[in-house]
C-alpha beads as a LAMMPS data file, in Angstrom:
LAMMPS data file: protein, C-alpha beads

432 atoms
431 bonds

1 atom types
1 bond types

-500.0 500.0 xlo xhi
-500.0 500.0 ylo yhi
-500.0 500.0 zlo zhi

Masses

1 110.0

Atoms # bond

1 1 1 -413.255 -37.181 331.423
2 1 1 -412.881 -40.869 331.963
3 1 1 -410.449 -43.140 329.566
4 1 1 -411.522 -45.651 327.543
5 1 1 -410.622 -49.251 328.108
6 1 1 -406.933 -50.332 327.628
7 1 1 -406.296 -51.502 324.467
8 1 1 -408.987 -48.927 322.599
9 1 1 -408.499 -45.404 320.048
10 1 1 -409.044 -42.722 321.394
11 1 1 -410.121 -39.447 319.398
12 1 1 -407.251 -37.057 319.057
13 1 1 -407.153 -35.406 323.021
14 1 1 -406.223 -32.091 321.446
15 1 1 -408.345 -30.791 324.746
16 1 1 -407.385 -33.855 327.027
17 1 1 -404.380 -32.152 328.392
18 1 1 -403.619 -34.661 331.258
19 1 1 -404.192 -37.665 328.422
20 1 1 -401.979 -35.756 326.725
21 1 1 -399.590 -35.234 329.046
22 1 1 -399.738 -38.626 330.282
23 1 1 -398.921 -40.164 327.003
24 1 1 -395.962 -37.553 326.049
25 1 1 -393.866 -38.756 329.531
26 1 1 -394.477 -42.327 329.031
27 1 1 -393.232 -42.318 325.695
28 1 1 -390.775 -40.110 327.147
29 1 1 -389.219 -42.706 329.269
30 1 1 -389.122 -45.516 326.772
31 1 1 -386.743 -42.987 324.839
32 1 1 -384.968 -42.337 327.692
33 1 1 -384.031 -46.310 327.880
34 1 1 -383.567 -46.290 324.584
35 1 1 -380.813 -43.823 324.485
36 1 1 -379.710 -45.168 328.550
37 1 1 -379.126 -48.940 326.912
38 1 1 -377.301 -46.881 323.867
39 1 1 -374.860 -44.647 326.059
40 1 1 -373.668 -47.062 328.980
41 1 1 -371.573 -48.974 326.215
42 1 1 -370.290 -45.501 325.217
43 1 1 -368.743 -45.020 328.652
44 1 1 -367.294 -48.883 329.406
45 1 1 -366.013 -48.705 326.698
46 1 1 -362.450 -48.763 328.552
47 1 1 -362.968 -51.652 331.052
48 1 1 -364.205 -53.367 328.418
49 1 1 -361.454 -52.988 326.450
50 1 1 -359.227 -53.905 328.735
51 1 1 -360.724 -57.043 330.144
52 1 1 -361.817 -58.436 326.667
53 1 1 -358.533 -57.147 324.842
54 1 1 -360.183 -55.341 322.036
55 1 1 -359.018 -52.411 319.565
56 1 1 -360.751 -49.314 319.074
57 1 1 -361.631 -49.913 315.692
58 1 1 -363.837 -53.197 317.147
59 1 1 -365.485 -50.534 319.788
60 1 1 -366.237 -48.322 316.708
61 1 1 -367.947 -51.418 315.065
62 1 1 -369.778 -52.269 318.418
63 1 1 -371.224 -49.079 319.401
64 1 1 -371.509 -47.724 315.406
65 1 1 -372.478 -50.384 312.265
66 1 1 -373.166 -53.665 314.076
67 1 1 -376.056 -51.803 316.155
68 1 1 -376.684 -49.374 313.355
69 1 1 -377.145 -52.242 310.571
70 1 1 -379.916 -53.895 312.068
71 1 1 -381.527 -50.724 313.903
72 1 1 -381.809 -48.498 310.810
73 1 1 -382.847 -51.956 308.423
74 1 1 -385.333 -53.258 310.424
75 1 1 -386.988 -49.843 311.374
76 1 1 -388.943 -50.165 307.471
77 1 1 -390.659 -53.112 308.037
78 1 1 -391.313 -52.396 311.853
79 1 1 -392.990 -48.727 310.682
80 1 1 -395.081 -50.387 308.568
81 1 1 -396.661 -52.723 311.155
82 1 1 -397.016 -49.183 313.279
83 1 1 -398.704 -47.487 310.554
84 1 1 -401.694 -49.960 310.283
85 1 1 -401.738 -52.065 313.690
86 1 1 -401.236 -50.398 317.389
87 1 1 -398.445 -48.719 318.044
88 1 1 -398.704 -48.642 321.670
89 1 1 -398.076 -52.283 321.845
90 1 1 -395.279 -52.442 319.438
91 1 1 -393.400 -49.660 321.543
92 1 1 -393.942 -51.769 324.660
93 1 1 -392.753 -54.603 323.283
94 1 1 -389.907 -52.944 321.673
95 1 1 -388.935 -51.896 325.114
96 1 1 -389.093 -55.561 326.719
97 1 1 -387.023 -57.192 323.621
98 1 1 -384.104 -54.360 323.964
99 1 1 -383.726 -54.095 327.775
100 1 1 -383.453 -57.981 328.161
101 1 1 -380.904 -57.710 326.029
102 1 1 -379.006 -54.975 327.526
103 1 1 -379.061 -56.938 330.574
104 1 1 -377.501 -60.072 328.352
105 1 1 -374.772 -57.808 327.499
106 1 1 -373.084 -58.516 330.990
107 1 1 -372.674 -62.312 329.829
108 1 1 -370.292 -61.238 327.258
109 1 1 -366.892 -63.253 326.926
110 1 1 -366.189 -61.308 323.967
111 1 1 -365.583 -59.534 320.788
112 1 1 -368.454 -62.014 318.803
113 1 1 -370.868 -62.261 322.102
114 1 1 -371.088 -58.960 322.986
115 1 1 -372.160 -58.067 318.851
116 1 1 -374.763 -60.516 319.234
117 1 1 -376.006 -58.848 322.099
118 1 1 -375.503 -55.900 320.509
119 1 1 -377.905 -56.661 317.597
120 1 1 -380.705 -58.175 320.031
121 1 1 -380.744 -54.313 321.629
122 1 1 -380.847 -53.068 317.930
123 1 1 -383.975 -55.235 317.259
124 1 1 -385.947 -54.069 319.896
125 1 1 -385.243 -50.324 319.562
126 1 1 -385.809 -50.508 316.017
127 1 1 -389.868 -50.721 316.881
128 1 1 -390.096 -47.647 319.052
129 1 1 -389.140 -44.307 317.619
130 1 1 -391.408 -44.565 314.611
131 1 1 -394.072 -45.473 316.426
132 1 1 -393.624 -42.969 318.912
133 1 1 -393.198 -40.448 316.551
134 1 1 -397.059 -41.213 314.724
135 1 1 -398.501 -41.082 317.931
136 1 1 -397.398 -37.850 319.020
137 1 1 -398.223 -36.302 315.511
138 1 1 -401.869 -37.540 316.013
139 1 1 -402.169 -36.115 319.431
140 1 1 -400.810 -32.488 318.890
141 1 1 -402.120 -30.320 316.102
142 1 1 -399.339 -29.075 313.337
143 1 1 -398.689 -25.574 314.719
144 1 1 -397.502 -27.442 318.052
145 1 1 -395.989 -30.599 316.755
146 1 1 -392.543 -29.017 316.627
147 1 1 -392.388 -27.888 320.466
148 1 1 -394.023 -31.166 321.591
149 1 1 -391.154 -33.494 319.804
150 1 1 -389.220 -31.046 320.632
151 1 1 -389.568 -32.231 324.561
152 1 1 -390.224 -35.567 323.919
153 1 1 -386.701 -35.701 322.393
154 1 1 -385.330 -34.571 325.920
155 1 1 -385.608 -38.066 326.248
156 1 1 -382.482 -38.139 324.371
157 1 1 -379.855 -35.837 326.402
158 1 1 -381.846 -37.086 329.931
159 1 1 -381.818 -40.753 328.432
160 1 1 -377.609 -40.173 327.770
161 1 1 -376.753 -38.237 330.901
162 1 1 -378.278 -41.078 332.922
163 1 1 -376.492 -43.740 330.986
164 1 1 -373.020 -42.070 331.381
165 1 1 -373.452 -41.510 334.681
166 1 1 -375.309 -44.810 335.727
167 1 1 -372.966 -47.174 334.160
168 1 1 -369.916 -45.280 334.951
169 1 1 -371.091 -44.953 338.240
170 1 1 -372.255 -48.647 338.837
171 1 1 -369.505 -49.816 336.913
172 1 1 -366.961 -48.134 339.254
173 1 1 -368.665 -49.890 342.176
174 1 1 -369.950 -53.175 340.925
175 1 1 -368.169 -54.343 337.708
176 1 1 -369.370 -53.716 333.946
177 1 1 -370.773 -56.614 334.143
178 1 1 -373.856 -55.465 336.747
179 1 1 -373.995 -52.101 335.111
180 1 1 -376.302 -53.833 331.841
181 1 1 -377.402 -56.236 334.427
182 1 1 -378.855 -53.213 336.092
183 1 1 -379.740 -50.813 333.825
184 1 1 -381.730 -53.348 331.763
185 1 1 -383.687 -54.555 334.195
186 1 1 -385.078 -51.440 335.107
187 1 1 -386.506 -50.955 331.269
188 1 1 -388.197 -54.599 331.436
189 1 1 -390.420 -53.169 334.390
190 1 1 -391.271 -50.063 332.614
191 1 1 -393.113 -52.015 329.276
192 1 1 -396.192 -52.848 331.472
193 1 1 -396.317 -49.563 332.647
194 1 1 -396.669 -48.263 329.021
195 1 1 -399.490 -51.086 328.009
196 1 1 -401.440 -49.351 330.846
197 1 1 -400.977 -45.686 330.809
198 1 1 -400.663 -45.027 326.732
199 1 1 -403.771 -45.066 324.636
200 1 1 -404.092 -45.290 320.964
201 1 1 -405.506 -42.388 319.193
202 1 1 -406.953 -42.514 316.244
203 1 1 -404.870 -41.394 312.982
204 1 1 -405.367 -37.762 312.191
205 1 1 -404.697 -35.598 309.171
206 1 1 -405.369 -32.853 306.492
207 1 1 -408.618 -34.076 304.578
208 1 1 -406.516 -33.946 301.357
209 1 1 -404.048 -36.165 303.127
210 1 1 -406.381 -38.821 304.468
211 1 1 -408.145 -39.527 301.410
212 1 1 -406.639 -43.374 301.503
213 1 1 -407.586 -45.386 304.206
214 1 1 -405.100 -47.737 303.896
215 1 1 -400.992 -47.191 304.045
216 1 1 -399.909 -46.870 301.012
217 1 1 -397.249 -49.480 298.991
218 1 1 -393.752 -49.024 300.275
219 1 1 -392.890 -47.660 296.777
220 1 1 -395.643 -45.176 296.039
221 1 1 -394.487 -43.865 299.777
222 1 1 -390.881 -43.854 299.192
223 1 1 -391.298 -42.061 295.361
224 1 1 -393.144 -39.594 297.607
225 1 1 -390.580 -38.916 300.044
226 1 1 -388.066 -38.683 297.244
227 1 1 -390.015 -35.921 295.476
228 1 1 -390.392 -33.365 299.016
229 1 1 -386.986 -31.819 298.072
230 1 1 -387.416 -30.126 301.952
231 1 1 -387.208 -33.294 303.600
232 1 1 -384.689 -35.176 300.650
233 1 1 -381.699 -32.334 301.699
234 1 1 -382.694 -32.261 305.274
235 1 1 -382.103 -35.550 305.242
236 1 1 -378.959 -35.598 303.500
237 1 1 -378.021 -33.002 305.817
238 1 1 -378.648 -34.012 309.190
239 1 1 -377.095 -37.538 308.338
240 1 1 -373.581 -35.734 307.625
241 1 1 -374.309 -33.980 310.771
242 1 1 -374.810 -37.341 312.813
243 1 1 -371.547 -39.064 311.352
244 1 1 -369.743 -36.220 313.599
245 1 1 -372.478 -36.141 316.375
246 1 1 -372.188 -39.895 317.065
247 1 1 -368.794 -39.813 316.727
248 1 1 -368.185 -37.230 319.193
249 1 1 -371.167 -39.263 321.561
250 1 1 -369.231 -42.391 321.547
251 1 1 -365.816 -41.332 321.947
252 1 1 -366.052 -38.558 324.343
253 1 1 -365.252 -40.718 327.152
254 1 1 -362.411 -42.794 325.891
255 1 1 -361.226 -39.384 324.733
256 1 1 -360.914 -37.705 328.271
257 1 1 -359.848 -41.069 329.842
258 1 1 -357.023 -41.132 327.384
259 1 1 -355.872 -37.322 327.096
260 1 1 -356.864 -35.946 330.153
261 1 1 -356.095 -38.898 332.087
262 1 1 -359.949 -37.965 334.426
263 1 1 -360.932 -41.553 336.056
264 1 1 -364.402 -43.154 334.915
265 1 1 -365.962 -42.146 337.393
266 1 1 -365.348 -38.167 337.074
267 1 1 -365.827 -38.652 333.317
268 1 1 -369.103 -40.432 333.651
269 1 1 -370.742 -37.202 335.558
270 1 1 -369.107 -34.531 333.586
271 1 1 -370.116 -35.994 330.454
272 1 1 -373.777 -36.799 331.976
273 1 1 -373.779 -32.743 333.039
274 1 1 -372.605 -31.560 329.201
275 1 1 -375.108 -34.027 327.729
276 1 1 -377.844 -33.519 330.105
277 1 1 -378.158 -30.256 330.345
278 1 1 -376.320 -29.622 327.068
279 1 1 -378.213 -31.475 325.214
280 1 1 -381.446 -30.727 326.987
281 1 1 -380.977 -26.844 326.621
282 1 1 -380.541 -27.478 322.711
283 1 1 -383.028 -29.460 321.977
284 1 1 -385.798 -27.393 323.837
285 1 1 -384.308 -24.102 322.188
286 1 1 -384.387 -26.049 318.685
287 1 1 -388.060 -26.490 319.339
288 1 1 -388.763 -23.662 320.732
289 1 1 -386.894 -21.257 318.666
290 1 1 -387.942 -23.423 315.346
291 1 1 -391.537 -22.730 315.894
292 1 1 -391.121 -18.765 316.916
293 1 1 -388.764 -18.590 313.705
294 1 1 -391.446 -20.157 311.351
295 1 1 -394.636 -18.218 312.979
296 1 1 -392.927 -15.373 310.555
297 1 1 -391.509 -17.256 308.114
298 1 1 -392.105 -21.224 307.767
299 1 1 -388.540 -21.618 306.165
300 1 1 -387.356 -20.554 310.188
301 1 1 -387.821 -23.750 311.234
302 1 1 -385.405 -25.495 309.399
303 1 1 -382.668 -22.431 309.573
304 1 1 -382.342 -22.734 312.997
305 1 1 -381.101 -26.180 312.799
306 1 1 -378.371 -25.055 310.113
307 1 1 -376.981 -21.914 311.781
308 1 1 -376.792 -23.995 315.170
309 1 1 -374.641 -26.976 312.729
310 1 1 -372.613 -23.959 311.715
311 1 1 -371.665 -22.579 315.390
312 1 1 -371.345 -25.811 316.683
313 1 1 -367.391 -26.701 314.131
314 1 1 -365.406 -24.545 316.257
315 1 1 -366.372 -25.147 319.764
316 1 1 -366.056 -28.955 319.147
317 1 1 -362.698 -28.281 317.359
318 1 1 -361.911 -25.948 320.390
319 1 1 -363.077 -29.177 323.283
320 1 1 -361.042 -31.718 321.119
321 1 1 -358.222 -29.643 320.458
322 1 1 -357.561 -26.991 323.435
323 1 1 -354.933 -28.525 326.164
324 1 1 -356.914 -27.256 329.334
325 1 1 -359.098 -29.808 330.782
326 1 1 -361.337 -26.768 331.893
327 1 1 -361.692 -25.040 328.370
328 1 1 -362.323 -28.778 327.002
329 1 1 -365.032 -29.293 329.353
330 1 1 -366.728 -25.736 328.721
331 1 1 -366.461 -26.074 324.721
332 1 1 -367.570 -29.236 325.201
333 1 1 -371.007 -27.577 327.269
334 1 1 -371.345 -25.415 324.091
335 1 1 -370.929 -27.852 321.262
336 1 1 -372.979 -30.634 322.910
337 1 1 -375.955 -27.813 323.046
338 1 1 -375.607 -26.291 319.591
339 1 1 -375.310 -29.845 318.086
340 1 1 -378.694 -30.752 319.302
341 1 1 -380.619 -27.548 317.749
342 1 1 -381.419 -29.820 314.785
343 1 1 -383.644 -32.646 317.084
344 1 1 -387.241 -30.927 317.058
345 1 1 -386.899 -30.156 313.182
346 1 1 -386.194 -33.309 311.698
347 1 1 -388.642 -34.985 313.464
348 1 1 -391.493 -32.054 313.230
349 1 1 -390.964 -30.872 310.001
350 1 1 -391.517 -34.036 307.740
351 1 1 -394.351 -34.944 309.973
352 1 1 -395.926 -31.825 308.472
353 1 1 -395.626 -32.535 305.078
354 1 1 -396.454 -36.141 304.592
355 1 1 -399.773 -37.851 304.864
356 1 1 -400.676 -39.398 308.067
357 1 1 -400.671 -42.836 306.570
358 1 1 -396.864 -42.695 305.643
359 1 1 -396.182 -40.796 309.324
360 1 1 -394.292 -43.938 310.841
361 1 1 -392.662 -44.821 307.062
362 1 1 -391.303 -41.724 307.126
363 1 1 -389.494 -41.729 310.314
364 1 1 -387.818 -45.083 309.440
365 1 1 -386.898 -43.577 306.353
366 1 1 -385.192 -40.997 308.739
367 1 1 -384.149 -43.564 310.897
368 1 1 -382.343 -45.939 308.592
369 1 1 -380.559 -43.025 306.799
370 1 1 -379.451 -41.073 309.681
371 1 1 -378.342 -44.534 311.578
372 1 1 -377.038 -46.291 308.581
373 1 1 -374.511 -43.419 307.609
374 1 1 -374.102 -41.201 311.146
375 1 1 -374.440 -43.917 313.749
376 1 1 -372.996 -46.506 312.176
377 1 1 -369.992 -45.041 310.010
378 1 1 -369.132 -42.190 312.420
379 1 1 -367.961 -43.817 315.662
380 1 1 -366.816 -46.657 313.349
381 1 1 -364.206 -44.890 311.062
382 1 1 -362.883 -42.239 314.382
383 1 1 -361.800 -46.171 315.705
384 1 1 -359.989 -47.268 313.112
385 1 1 -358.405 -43.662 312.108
386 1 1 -357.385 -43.642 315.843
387 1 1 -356.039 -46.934 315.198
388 1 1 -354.216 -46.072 312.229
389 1 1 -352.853 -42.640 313.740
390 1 1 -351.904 -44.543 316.904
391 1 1 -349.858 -47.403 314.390
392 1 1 -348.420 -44.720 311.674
393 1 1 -347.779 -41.554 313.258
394 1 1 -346.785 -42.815 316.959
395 1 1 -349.646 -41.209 318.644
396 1 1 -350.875 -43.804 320.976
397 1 1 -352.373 -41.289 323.254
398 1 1 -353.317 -38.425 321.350
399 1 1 -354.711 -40.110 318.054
400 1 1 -357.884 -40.189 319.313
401 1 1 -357.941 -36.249 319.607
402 1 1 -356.953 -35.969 315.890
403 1 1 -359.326 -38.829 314.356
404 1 1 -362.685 -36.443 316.312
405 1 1 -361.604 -32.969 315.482
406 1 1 -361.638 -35.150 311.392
407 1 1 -365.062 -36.130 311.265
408 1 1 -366.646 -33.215 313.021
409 1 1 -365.932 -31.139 309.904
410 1 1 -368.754 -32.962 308.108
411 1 1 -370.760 -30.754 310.046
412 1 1 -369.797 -28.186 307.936
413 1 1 -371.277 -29.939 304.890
414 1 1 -374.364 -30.650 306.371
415 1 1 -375.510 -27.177 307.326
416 1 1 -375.177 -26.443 304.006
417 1 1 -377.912 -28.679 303.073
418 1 1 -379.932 -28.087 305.611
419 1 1 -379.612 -24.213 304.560
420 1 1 -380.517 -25.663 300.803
421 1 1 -383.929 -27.355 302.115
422 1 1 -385.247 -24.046 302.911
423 1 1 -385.482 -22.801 299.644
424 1 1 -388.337 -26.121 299.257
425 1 1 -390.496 -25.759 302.520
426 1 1 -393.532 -23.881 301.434
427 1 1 -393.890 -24.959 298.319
428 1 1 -393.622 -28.723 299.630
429 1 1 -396.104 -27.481 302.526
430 1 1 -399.066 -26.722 299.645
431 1 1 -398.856 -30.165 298.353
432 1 1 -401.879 -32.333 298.495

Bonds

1 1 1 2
2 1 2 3
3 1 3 4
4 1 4 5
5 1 5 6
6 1 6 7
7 1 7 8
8 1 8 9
9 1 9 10
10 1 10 11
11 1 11 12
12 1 12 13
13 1 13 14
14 1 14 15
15 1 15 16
16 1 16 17
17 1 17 18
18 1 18 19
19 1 19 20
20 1 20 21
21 1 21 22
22 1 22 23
23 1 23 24
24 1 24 25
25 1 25 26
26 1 26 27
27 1 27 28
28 1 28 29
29 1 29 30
30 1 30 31
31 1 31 32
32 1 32 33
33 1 33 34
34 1 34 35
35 1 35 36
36 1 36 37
37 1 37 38
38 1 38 39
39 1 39 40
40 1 40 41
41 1 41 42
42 1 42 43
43 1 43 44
44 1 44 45
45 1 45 46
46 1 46 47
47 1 47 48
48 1 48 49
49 1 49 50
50 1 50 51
51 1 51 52
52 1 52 53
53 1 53 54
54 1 54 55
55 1 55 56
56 1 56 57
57 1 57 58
58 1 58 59
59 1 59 60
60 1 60 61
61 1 61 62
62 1 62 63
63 1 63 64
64 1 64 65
65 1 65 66
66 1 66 67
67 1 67 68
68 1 68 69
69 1 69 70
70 1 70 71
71 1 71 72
72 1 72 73
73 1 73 74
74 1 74 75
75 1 75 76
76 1 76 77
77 1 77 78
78 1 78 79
79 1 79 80
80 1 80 81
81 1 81 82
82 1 82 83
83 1 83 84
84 1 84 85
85 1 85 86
86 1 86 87
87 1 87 88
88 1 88 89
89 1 89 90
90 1 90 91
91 1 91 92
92 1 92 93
93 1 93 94
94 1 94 95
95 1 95 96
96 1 96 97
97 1 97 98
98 1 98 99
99 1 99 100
100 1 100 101
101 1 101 102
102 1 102 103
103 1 103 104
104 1 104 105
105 1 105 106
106 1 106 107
107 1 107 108
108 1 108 109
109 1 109 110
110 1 110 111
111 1 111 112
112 1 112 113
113 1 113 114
114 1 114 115
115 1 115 116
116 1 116 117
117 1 117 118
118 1 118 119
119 1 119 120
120 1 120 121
121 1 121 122
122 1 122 123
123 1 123 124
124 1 124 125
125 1 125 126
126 1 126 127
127 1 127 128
128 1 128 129
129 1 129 130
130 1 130 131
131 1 131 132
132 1 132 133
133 1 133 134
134 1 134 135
135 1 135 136
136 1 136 137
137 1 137 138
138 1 138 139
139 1 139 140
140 1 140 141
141 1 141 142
142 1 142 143
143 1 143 144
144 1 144 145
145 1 145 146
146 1 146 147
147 1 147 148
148 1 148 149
149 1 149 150
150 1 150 151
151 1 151 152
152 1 152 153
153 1 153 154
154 1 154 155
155 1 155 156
156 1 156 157
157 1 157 158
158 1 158 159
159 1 159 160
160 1 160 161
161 1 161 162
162 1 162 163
163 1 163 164
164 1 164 165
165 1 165 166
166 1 166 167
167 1 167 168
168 1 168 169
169 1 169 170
170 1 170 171
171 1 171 172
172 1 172 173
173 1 173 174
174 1 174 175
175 1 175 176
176 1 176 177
177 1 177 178
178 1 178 179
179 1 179 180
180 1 180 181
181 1 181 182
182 1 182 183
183 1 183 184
184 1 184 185
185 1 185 186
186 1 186 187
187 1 187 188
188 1 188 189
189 1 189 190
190 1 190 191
191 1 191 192
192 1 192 193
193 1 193 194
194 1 194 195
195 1 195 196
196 1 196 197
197 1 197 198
198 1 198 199
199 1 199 200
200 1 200 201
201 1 201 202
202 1 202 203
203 1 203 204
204 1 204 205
205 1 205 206
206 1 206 207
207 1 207 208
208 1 208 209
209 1 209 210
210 1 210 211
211 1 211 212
212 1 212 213
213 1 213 214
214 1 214 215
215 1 215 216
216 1 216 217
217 1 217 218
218 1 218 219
219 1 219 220
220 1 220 221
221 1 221 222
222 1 222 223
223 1 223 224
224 1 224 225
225 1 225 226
226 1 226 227
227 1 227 228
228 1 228 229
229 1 229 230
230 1 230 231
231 1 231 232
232 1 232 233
233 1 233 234
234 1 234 235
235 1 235 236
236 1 236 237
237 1 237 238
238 1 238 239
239 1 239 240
240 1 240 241
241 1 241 242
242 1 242 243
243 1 243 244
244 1 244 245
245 1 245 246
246 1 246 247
247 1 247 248
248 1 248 249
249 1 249 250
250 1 250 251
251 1 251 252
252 1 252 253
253 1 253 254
254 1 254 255
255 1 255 256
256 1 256 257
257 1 257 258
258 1 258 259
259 1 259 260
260 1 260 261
261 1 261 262
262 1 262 263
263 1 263 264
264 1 264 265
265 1 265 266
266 1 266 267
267 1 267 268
268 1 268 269
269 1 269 270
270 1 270 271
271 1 271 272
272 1 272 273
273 1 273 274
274 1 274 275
275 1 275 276
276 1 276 277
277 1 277 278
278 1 278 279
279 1 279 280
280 1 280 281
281 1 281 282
282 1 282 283
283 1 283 284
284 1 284 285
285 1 285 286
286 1 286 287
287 1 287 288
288 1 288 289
289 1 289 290
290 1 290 291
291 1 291 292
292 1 292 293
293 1 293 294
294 1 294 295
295 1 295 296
296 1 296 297
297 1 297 298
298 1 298 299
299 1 299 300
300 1 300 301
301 1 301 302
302 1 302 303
303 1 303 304
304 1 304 305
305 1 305 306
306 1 306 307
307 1 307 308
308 1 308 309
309 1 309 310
310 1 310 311
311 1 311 312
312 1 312 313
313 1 313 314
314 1 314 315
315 1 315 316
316 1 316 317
317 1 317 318
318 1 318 319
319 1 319 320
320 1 320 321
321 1 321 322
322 1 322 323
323 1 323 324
324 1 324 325
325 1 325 326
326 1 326 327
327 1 327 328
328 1 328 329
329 1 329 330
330 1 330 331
331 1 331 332
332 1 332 333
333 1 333 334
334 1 334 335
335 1 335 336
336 1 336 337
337 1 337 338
338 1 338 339
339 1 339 340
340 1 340 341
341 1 341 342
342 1 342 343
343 1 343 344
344 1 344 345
345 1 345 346
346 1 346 347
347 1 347 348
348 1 348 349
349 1 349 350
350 1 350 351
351 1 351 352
352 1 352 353
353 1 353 354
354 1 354 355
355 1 355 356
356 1 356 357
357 1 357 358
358 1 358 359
359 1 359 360
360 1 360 361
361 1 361 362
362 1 362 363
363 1 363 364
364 1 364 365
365 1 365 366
366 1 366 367
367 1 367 368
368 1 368 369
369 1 369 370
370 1 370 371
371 1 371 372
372 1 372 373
373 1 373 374
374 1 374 375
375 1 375 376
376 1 376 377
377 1 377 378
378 1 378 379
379 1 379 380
380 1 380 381
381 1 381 382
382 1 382 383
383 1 383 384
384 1 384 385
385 1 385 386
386 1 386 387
387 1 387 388
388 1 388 389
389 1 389 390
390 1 390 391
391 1 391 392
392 1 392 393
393 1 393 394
394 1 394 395
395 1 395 396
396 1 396 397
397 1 397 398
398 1 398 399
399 1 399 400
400 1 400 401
401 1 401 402
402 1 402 403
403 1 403 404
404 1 404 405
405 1 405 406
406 1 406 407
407 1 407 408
408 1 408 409
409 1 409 410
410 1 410 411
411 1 411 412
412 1 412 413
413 1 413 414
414 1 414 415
415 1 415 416
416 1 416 417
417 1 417 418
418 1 418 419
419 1 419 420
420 1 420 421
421 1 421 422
422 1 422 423
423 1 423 424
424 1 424 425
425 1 425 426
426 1 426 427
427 1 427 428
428 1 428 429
429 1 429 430
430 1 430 431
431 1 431 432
């Protein structure tokens, strides 16, 4: 089967599998940047520190609410452009705008030009998960959606165990400095790539869905998304899950630098091992075990994601909290997994239950929630409750320890709701 012409729709390639295939790793790797240009801040987060004299409560703003502000804000009006021009281009130029900027970050002089830079990489990324996200729903029919953002999303623990271990490793060699020098370079010469290799397929959907040609108004959408009580408490739910996940993301290596005294360099390939395989291993059984678990019931596929919430409190209390450097590093393997169960779901599920025409809306509603609250509060208030256990209480070394094994417990709340949304999935699944 020959493609069309660059820049065309395409009918969905339900049978097209290398089309298919094609598009899925592409997209793949412009998440993997994305969550490369997120993590290699993460991990210089000491050097940093100590060559532009900053506390950890200004590292929780710079990796937490000044990216999250602008990234979850700007994700509304950028998903609205997806959902009625092409989203192929939007993602490729996302990619261009946030790399460049990445690479900026290695100009920084300090606390005010590295936010700035900070906020130019929130910009960019702002335009490519929605986006993404339509596409692959118009490509995949519903009973494989889950499993195929399920593996897309291993974008996310391949995309952060090659940013720990790429800027930790380049920064041990070169500087911090040439580590975003590098690193976003490399994502400026993939946006080409994805102009040439994705096509646009046309916008797919239940008849009863599609009866609009048009996107609707931002209210009418939003009224709707209020009303699917499934997707209001998964929501609600996965956002206190990601004020502990990002948390735990942006801190780990600080944390292990600090207490266990392991040099960047070690830290920046254990942690790319627990969240590349980790992370990988959870998010493919989410998917997987999501879609086997709602074959029988279609309430499975959101339990999954609240039992694995559940598991996950104690074996991050146990990596925070144990005094072995071994037994941190193997809790630390089994929290990382369990805490990424809930990836497939939250992106598969509401893509199921919302018209086609709202697809992109509705994962910047996700986006700007989840971002807003986890991302940007999370690694934010562990900084300053380090900073104020470190001032207070005298624990300059170990406060960081205490101010993590805090926040995780809002894990705890949010399986709860997750558990809640259940009781709303197949009635919200027979709505027109």
């Amino acid at each position: 089967m020959n493609s069309p012409p660059i820049g065309l729709t395409v009918p969905p390639p339900t049978s097209d599998v290398r089309l298919r295939r094609t598009m899925l790793v592409m997209l793949g790797l412009v998440s993997m940047f994305n969550y490369i240009d997120r993590t290699v801040l993460s991990v210089l987060q000491e050097p940093i520190k100590r060559e532009l004299g900053l506390s950890d409560g200004q590292l929780g703003l710079l990796t937490g609410l000044a990216f999250a502000l602008f990234y979850a804000t700007l994700s509304l009006p950028i998903a609205r452009l997806a959902d009625r021009f092409n989203r192929r281009n939007i993602i490729a130029a996302s990619l261009a705008t946030w790399s460049g900027m990445t690479a900026l970050s290695g100009l920084a002089t300090g606390f005010g030009s590295l936010v700035a830079f900070r906020i130019g990489v929130a910009l960019g990324e702002a335009g490519s998960v929605p986006a993404s996200h339509s596409i692959i729903a118009d490509y995949y029919p519903p009973e494989k959606r889950v499993t195929a953002l399920a593996l897309w999303g291993l974008a996310l623990p391949a995309g952060i165990m090659f940013g720990y271990a790429s800027g930790g490793w380049i920064a041990s060699a070169l500087g911090w400095r040439l580590a975003f020098g590098v690193i976003g370079v490399a994502g400026v010469a993939l946006a080409p790539l994805v102009l040439l290799l994705v096509k646009e397929p046309v916008r797919t959907g239940s008849a009863a869905s599609a009866k609009a040609d048009g996107a609707p108004p931002v209210g009418e959408a939003m009224l709707f998304l209020w009303r699917l009580r499934t997707y209001r408490y998964m929501l609600i739910g996965t956002t206190l899950h990601a004020f502990a996940q990002y948390a735990m993301m942006s801190w780990s290596a600080p944390f292990y630098m600090r207490v266990h005294h392991m040099p960047l360099a070690d830290v920046a390939s254990w942690l790319a091992l627990m969240n590349g395989l980790g992370g990988g291993v959870g998010i493919y059984l989410g998917g997987r075990l999501s879609d086997a678990a709602g074959s029988r019931n279609p309430s499975g596929r959101i339990w999954v994601s609240a039992v694995a919430m559940l598991l996950m409190v104690p074996a991050a209390l146990a990596q925070f909290l144990v005094p072995s450097l071994t037994a941190s590093l193997a809790f630390g393997f089994v929290a990382t997994m369990l805490m990424f169960f809930y990836y497939g779901p939250i992106i598969g599920v509401p893509q199921s239950i919302v018209p086609p025409r709202i697809r992109a809306l509705t994962s910047a509603v996700t986006l700007l929630v989840f971002n807003l609250f986890g991302l940007g509060l999370g690694p934010a208030v562990t900084g300053f409750l380090s900073d104020y256990l470190a001032a207070t209480d005298g624990m300059q070394v170990t406060s960081l320890r205490y101010a993590l094994a805090t926040v995780i417990l809002f894990s705890l709340a949010g399986a709860g709701c997750i558990g809640w949304a259940c009781r709303f999935y197949a009635a919200d699944l027979r709505k027109p």
